[in-house]
C-alpha positions as CSV (number, residue, x, y, z in Angstrom):
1,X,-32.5,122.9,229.3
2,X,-32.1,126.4,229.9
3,X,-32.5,125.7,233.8
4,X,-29.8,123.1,233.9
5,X,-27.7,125.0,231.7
6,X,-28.0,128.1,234.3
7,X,-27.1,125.3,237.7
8,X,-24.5,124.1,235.8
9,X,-22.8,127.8,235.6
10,X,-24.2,128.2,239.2
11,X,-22.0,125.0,240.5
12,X,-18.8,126.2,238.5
13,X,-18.8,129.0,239.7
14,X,-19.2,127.7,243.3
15,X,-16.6,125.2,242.5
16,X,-14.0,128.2,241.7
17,X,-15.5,130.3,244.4
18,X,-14.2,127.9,246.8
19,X,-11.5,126.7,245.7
20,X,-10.0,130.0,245.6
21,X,-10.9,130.4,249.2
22,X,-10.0,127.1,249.9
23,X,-6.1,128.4,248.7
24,X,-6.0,131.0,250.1
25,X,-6.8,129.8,253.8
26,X,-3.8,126.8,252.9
27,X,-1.8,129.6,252.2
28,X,-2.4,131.2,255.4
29,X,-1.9,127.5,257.1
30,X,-5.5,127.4,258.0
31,X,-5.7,123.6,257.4
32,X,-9.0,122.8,258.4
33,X,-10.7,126.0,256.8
34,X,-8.7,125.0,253.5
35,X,-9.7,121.5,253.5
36,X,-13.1,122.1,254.7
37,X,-13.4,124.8,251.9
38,X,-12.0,122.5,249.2
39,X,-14.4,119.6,249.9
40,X,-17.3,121.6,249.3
41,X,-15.5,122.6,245.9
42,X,-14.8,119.1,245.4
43,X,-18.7,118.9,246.1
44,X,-20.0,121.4,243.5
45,X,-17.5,120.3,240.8
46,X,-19.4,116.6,240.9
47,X,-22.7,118.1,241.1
48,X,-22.1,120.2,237.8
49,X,-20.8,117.3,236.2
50,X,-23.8,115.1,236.7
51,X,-25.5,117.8,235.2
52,X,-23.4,118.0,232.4
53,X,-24.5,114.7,232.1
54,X,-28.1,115.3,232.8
55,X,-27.8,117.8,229.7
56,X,-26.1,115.6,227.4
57,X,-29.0,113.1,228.0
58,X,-31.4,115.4,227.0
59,X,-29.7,117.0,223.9
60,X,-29.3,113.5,222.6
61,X,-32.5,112.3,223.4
62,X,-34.1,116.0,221.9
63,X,-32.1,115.0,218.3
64,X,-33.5,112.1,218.5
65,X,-37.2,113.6,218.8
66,X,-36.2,116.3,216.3
């Protein structure tokens, strides 16, 4: 769990990372770089949450070992 717990805080932070970048490159009218930029947030915000998933799974299935 401790590994899925660490790639979750690995996507977030990717997922803030660029999204910030994303803004700031809309804010300089770089379209393309923006929305390029926010797809691959939009990217690692899904992948953390089917690990959040993938976590949840397993805590409930160790409680019901335990």
């Amino acid at each position: 769990m401790k590994k899925i717990k660490h790639q979750i805080r690995l996507e977030s932070s990717r997922t803030v990372k660029f999204s910030q970048e994303a803004k700031k490159a809309f804010e300089a009218k770089n379209w393309q770089q923006g929305k390029a930029l926010m797809e691959k947030a939009v990217t690692a915000s899904k992948k953390s949450q089917e690990l959040i998933k993938q976590l949840q799974k397993a805590s409930a299935t160790n409680k019901i070992i335990t």
